[in-house]
Every structure is written in C-alpha cells, then in structure tokens.
mmCIF file of the N, C-alpha and C atoms, coordinates in Angstrom:
data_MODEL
# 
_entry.id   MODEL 
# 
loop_
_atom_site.group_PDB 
_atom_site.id 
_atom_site.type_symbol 
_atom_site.label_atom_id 
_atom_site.label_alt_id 
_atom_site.label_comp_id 
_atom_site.label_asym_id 
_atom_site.label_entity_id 
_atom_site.label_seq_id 
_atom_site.pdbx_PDB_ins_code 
_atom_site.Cartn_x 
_atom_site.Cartn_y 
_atom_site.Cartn_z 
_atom_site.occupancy 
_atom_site.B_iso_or_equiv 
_atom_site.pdbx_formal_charge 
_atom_site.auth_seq_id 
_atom_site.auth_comp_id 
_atom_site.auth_asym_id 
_atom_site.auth_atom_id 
_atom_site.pdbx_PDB_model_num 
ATOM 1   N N  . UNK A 1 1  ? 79.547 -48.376 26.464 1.00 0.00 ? 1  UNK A N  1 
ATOM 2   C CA . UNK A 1 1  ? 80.320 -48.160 25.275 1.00 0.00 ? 1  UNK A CA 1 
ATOM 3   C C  . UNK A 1 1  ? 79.558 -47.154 24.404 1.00 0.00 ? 1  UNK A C  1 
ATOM 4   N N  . UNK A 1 2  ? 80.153 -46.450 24.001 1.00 0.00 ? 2  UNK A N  1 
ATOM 5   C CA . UNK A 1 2  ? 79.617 -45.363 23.259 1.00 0.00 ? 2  UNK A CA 1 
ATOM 6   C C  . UNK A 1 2  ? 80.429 -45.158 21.531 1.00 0.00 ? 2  UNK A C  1 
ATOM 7   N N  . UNK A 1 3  ? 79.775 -45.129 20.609 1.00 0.00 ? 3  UNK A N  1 
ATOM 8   C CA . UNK A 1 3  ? 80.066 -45.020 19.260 1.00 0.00 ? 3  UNK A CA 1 
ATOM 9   C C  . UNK A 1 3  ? 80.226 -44.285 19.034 1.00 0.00 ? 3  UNK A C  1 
ATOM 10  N N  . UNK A 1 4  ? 81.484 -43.379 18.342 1.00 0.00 ? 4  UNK A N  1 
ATOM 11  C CA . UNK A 1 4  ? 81.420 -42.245 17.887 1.00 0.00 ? 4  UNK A CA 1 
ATOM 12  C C  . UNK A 1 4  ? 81.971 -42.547 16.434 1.00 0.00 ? 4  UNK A C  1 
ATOM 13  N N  . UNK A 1 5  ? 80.887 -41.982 15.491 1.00 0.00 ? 5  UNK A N  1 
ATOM 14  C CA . UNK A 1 5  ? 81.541 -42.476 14.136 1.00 0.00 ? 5  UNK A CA 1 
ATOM 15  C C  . UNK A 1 5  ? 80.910 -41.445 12.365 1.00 0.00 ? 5  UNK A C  1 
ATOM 16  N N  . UNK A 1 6  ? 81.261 -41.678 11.815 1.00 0.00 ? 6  UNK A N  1 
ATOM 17  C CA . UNK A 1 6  ? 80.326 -41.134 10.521 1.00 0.00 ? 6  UNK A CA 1 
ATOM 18  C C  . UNK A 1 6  ? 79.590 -41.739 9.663  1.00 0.00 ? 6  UNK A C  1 
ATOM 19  N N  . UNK A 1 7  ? 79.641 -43.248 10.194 1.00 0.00 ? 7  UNK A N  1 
ATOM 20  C CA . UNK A 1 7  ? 78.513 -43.843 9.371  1.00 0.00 ? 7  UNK A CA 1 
ATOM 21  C C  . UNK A 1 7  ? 77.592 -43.451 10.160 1.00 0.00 ? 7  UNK A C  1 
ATOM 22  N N  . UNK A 1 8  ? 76.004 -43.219 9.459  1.00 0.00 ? 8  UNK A N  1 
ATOM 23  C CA . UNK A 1 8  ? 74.916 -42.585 10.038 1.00 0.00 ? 8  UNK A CA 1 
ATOM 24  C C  . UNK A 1 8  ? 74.025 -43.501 9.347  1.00 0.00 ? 8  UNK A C  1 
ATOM 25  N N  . UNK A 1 9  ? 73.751 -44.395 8.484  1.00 0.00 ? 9  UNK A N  1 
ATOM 26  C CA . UNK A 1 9  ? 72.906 -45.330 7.755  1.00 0.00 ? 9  UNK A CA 1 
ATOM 27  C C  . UNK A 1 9  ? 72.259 -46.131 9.039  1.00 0.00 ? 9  UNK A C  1 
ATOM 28  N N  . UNK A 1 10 ? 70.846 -46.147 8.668  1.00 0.00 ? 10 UNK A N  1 
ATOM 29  C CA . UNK A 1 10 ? 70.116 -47.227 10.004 1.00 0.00 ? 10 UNK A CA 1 
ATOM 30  C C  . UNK A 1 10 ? 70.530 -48.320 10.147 1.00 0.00 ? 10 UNK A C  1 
ATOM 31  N N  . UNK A 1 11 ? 71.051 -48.781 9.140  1.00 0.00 ? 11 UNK A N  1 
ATOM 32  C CA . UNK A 1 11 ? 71.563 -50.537 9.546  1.00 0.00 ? 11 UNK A CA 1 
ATOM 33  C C  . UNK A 1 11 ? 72.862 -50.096 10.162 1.00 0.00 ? 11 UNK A C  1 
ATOM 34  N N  . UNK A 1 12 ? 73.791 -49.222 10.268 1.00 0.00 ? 12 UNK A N  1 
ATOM 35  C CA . UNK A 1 12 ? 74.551 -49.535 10.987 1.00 0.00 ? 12 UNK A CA 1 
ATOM 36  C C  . UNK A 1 12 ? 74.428 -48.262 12.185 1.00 0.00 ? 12 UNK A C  1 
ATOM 37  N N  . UNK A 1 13 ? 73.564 -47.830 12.776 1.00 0.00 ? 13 UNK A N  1 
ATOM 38  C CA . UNK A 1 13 ? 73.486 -47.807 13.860 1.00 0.00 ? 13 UNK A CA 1 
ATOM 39  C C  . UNK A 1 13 ? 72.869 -49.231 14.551 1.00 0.00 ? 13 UNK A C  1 
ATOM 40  N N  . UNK A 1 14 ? 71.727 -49.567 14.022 1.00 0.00 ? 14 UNK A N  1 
ATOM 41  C CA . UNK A 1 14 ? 71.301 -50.379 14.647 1.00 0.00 ? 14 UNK A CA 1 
ATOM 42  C C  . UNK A 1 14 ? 72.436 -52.015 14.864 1.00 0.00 ? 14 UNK A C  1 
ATOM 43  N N  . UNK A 1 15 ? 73.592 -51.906 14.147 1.00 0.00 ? 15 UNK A N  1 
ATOM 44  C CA . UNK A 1 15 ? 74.462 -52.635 14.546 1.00 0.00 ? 15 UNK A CA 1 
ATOM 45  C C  . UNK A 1 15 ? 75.456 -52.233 15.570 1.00 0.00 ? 15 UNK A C  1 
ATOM 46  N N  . UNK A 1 16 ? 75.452 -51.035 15.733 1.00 0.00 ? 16 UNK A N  1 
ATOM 47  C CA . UNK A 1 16 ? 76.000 -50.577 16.846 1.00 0.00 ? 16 UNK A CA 1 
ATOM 48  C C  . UNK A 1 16 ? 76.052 -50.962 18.196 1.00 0.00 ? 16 UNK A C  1 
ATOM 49  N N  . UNK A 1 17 ? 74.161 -50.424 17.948 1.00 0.00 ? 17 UNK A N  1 
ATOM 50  C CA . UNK A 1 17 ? 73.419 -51.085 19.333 1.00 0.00 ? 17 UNK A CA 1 
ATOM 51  C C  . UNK A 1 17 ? 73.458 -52.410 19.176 1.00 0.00 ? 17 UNK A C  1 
ATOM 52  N N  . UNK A 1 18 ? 73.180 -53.241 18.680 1.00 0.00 ? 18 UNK A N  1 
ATOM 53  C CA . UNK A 1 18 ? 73.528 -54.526 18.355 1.00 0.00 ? 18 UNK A CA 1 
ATOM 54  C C  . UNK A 1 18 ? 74.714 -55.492 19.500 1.00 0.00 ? 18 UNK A C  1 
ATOM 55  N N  . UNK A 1 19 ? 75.528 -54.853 19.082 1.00 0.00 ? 19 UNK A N  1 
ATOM 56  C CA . UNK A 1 19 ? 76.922 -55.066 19.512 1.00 0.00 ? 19 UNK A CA 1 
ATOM 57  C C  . UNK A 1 19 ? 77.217 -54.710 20.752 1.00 0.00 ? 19 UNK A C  1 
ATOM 58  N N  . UNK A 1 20 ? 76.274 -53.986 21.133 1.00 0.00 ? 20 UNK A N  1 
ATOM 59  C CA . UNK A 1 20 ? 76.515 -53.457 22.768 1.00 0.00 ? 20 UNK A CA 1 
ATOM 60  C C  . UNK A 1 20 ? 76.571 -51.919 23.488 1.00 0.00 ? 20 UNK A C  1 
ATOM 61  N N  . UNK A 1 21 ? 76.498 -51.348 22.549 1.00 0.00 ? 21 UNK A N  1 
ATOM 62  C CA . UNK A 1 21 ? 76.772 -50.076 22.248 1.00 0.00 ? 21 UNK A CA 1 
ATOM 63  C C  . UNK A 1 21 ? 75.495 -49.333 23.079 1.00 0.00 ? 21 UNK A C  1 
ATOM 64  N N  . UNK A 1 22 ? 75.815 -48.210 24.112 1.00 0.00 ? 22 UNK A N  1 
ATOM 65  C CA . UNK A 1 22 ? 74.807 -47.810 25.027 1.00 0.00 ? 22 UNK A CA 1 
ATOM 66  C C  . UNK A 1 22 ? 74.206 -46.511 24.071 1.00 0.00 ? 22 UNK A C  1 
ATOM 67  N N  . UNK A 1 23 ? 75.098 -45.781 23.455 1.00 0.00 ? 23 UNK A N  1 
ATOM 68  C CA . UNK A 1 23 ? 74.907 -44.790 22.585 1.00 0.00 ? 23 UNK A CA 1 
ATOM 69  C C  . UNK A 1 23 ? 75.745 -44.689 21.173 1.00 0.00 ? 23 UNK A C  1 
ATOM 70  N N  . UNK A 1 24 ? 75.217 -44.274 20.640 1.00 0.00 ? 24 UNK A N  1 
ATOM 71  C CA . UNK A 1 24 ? 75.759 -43.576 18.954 1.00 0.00 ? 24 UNK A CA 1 
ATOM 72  C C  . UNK A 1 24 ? 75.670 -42.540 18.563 1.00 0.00 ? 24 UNK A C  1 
ATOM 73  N N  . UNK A 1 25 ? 76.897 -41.918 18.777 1.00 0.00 ? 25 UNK A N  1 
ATOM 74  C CA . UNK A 1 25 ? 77.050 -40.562 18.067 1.00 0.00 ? 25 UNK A CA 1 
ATOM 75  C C  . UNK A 1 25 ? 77.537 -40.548 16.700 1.00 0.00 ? 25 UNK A C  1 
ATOM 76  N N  . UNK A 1 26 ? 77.265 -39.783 15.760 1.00 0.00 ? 26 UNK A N  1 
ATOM 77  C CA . UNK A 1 26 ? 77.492 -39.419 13.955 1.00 0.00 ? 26 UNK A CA 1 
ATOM 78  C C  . UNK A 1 26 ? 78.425 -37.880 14.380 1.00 0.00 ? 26 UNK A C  1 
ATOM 79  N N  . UNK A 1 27 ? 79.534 -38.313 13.541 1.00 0.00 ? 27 UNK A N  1 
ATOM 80  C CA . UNK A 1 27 ? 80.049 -37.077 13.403 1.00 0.00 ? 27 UNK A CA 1 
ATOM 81  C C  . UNK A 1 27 ? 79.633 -35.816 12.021 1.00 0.00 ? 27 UNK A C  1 
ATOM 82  N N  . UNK A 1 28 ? 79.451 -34.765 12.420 1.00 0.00 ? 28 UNK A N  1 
ATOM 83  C CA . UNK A 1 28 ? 79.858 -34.068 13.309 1.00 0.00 ? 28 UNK A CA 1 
ATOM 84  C C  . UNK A 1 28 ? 79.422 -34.138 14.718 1.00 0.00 ? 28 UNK A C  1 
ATOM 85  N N  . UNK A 1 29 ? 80.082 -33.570 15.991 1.00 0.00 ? 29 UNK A N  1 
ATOM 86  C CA . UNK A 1 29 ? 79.217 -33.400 16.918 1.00 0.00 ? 29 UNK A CA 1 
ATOM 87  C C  . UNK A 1 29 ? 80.103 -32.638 17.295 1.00 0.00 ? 29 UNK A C  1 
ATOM 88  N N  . UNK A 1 30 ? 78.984 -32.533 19.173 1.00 0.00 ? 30 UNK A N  1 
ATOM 89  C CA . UNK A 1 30 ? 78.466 -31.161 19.540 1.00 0.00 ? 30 UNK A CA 1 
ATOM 90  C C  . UNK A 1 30 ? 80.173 -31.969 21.293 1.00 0.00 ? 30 UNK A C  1 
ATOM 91  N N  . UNK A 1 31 ? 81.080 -31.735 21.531 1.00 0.00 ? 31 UNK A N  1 
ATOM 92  C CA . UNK A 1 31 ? 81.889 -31.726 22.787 1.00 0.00 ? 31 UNK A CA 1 
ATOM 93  C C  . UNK A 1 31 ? 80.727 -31.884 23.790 1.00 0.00 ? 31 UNK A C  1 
ATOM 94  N N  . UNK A 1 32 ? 80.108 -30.821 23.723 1.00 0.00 ? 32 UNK A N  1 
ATOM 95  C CA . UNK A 1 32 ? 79.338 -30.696 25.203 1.00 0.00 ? 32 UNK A CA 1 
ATOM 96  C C  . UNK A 1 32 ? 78.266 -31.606 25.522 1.00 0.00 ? 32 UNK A C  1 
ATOM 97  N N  . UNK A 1 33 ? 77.475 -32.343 24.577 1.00 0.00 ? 33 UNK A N  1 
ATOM 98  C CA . UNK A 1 33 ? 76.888 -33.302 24.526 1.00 0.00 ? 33 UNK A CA 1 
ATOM 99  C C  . UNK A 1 33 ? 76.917 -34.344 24.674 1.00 0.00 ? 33 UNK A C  1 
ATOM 100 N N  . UNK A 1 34 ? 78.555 -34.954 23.800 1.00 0.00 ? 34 UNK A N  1 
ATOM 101 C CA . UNK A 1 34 ? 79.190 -36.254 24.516 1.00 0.00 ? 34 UNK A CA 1 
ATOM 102 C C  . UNK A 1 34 ? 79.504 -36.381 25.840 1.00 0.00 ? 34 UNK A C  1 
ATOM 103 N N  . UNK A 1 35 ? 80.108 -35.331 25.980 1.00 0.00 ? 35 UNK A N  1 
ATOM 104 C CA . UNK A 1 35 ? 80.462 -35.270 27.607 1.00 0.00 ? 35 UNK A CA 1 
ATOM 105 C C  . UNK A 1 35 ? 79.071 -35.703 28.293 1.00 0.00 ? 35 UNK A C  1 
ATOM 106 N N  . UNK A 1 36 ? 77.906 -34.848 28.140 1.00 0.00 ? 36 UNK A N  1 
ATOM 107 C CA . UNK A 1 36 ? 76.911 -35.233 29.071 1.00 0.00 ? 36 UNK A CA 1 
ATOM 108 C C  . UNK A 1 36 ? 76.460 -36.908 28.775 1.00 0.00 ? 36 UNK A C  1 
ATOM 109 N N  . UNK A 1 37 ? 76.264 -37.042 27.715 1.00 0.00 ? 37 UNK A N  1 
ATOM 110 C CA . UNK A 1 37 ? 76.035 -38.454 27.211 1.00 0.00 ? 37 UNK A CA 1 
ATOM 111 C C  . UNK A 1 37 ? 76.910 -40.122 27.995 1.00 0.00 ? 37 UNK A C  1 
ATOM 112 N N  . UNK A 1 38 ? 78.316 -39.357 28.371 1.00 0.00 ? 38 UNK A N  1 
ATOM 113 C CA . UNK A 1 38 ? 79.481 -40.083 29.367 1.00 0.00 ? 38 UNK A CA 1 
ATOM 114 C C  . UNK A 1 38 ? 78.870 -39.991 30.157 1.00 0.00 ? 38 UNK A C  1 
ATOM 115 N N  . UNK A 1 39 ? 78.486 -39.199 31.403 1.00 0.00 ? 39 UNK A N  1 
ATOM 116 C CA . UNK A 1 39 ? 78.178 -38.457 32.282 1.00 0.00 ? 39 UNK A CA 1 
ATOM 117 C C  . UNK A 1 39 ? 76.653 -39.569 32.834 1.00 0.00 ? 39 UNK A C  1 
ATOM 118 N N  . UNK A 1 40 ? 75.818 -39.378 31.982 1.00 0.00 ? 40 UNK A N  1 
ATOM 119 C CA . UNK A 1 40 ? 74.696 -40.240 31.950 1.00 0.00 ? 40 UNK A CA 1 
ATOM 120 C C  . UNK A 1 40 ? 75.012 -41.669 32.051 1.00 0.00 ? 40 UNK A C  1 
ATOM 121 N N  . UNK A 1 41 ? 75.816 -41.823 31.662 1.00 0.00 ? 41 UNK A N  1 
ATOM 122 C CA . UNK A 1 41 ? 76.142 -43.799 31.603 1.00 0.00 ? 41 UNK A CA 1 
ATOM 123 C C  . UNK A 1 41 ? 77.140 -43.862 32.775 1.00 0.00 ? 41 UNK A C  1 
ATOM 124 N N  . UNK A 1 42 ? 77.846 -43.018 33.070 1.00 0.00 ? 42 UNK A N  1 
ATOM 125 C CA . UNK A 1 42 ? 78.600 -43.053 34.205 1.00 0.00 ? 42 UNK A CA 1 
ATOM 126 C C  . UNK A 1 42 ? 77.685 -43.310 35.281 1.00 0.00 ? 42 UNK A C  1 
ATOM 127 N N  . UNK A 1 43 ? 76.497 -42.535 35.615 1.00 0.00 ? 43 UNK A N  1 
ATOM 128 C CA . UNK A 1 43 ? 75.362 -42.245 36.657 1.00 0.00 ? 43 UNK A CA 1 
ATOM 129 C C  . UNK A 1 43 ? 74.658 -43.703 36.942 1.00 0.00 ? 43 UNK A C  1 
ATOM 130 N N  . UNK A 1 44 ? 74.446 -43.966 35.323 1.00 0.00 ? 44 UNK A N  1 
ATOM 131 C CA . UNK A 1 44 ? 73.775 -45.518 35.633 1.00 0.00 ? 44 UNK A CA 1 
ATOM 132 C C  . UNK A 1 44 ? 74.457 -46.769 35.831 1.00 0.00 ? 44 UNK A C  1 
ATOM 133 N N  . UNK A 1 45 ? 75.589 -46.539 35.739 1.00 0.00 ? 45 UNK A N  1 
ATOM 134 C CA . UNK A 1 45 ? 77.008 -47.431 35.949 1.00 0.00 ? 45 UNK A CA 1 
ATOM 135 C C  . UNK A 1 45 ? 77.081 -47.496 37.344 1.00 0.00 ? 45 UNK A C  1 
ATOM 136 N N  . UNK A 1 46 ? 76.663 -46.886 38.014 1.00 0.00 ? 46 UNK A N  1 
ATOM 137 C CA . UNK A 1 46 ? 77.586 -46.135 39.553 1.00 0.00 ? 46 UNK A CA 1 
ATOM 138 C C  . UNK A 1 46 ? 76.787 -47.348 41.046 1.00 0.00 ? 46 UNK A C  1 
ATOM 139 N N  . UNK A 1 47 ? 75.965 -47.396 40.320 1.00 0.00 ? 47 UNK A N  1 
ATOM 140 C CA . UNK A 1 47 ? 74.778 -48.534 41.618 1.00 0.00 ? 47 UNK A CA 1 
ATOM 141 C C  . UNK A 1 47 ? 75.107 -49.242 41.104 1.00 0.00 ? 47 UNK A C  1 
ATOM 142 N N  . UNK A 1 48 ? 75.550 -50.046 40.329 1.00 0.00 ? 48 UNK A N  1 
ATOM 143 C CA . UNK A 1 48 ? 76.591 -51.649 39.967 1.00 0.00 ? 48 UNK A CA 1 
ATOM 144 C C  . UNK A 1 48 ? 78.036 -51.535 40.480 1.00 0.00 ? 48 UNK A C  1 
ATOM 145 N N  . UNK A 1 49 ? 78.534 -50.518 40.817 1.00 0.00 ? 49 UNK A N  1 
ATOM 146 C CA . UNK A 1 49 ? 80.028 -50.221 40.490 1.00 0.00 ? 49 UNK A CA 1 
ATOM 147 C C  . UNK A 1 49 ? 80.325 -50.673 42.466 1.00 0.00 ? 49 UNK A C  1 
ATOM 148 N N  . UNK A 1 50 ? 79.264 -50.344 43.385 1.00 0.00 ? 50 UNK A N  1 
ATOM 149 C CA . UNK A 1 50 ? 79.568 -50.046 44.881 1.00 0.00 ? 50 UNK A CA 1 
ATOM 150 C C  . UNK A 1 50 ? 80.496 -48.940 44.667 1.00 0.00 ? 50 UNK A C  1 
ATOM 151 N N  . UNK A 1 51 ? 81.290 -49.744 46.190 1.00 0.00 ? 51 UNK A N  1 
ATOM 152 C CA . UNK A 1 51 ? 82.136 -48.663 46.615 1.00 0.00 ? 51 UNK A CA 1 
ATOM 153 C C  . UNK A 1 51 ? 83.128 -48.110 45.552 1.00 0.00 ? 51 UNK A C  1 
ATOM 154 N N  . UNK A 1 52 ? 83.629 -48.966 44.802 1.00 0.00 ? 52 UNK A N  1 
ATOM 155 C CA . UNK A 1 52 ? 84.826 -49.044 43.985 1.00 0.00 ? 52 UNK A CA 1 
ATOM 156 C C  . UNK A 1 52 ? 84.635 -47.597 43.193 1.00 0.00 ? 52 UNK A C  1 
ATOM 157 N N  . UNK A 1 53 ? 86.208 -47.193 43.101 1.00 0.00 ? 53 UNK A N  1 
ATOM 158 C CA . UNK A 1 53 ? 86.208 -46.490 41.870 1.00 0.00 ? 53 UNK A CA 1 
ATOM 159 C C  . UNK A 1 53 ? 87.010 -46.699 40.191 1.00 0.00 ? 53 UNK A C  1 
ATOM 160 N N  . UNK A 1 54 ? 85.778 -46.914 39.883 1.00 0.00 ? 54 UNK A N  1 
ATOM 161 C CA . UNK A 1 54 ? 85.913 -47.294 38.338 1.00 0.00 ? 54 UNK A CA 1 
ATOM 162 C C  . UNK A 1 54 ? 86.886 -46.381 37.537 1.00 0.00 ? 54 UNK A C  1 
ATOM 163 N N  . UNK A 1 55 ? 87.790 -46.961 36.749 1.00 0.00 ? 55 UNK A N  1 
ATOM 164 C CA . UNK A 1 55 ? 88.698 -45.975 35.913 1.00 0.00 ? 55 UNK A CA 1 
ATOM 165 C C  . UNK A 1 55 ? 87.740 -46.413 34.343 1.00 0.00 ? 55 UNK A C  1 
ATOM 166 N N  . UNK A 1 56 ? 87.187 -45.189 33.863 1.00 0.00 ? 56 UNK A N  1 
ATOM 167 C CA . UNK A 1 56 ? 87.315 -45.605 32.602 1.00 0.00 ? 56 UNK A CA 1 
ATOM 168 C C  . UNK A 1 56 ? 88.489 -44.816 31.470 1.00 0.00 ? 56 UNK A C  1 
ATOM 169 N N  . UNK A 1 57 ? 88.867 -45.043 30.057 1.00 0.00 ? 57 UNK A N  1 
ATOM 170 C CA . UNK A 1 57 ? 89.688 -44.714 29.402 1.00 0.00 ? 57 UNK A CA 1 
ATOM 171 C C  . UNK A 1 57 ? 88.765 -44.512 28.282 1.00 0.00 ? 57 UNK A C  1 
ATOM 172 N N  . UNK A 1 58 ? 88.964 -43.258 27.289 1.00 0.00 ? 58 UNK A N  1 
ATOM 173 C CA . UNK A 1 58 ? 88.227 -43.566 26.385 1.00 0.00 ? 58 UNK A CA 1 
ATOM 174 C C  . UNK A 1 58 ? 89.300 -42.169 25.507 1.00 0.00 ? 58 UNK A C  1 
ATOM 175 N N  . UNK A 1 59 ? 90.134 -42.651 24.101 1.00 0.00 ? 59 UNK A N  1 
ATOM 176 C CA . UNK A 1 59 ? 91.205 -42.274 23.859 1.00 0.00 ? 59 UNK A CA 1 
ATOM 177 C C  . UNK A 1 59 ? 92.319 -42.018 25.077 1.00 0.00 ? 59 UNK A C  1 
ATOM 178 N N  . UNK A 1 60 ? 92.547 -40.616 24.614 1.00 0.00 ? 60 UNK A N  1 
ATOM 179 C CA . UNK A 1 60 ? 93.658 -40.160 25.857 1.00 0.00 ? 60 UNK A CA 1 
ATOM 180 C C  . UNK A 1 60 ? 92.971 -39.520 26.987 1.00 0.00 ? 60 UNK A C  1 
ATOM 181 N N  . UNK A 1 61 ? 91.370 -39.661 26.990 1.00 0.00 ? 61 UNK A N  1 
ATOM 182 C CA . UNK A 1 61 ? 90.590 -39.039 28.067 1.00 0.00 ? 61 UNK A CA 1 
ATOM 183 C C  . UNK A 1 61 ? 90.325 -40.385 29.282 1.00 0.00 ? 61 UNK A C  1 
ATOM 184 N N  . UNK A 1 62 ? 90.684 -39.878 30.587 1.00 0.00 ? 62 UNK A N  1 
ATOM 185 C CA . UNK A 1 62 ? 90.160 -40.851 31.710 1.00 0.00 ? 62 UNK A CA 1 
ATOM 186 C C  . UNK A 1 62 ? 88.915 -40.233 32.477 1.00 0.00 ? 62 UNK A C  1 
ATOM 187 N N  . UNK A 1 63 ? 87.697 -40.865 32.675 1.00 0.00 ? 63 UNK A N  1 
ATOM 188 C CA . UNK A 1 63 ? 86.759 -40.987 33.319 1.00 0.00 ? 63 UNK A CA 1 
ATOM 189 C C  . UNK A 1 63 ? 86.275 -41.803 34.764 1.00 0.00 ? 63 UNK A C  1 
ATOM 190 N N  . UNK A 1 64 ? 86.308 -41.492 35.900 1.00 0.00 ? 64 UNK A N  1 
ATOM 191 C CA . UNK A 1 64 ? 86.088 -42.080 36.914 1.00 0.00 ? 64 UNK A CA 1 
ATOM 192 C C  . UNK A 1 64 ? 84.830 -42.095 37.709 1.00 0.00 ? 64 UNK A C  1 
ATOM 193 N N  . UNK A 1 65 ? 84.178 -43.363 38.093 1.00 0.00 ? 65 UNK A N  1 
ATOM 194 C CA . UNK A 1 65 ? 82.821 -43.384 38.657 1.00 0.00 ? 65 UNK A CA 1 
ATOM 195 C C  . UNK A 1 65 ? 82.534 -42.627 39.731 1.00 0.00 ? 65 UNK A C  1 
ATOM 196 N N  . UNK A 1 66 ? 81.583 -42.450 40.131 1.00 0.00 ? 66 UNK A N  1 
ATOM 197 C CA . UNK A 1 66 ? 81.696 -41.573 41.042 1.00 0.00 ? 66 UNK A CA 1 
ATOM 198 C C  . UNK A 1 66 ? 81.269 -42.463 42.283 1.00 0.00 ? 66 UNK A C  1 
ATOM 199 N N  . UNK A 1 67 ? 81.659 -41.839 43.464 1.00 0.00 ? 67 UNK A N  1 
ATOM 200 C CA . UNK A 1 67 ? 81.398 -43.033 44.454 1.00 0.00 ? 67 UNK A CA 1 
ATOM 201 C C  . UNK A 1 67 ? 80.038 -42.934 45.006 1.00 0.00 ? 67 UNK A C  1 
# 
C-alpha cells in the first residue's frame, strides 16, 4: 500500500506507516518515481505471489505481478 497525500507532518507519516503503509509519498510529486516506487513493491511482492498473476488496482491504473 502506498500513500499518496499532502499531509507531510511526522506524526502523520509515521501513522501511515503505522497502518501498513509500504511507502509515503507528499504531494507534489515526481510520475516517474511513483511508478518506480510500484515497481519496487511489485518485485518484492512477486516471491510470495508464485505462479499466480496478481491484479493490482490503484485508481483507474491496473498493475500486474510479474510471473
């Protein structure tokens, strides 16, 4: 799960992570960064996932594990 938000105050990132949250992004941000940031949790997702392919959803964007 990844945060994308504009509160930037330490107590509430650290409630972020708290809550489960693998990353926290503060807006503004950078497209190309989140993407890699997905990308990275996808990678470490992928040796739990086996064979299967994982759908993730995140708005109107779909993300799939890689096999």
């Amino acid at each position: 799960m990844v945060f994308l938000t504009a509160k930037t105050l330490k107590e509430d990132i650290l409630s972020g992570y708290n809550v489960g949250a693998d990353d926290y992004i503060t807006k503004p941000f950078d497209t190309e960064v989140l993407l890699c940031k997905i990308q990275a949790i996808l990678k470490r997702e992928s040796p739990r996932l086996g064979q299967e392919k994982v759908q993730f959803i995140i708005g109107s964007y779909e993300f799939y594990s890689a096999l």
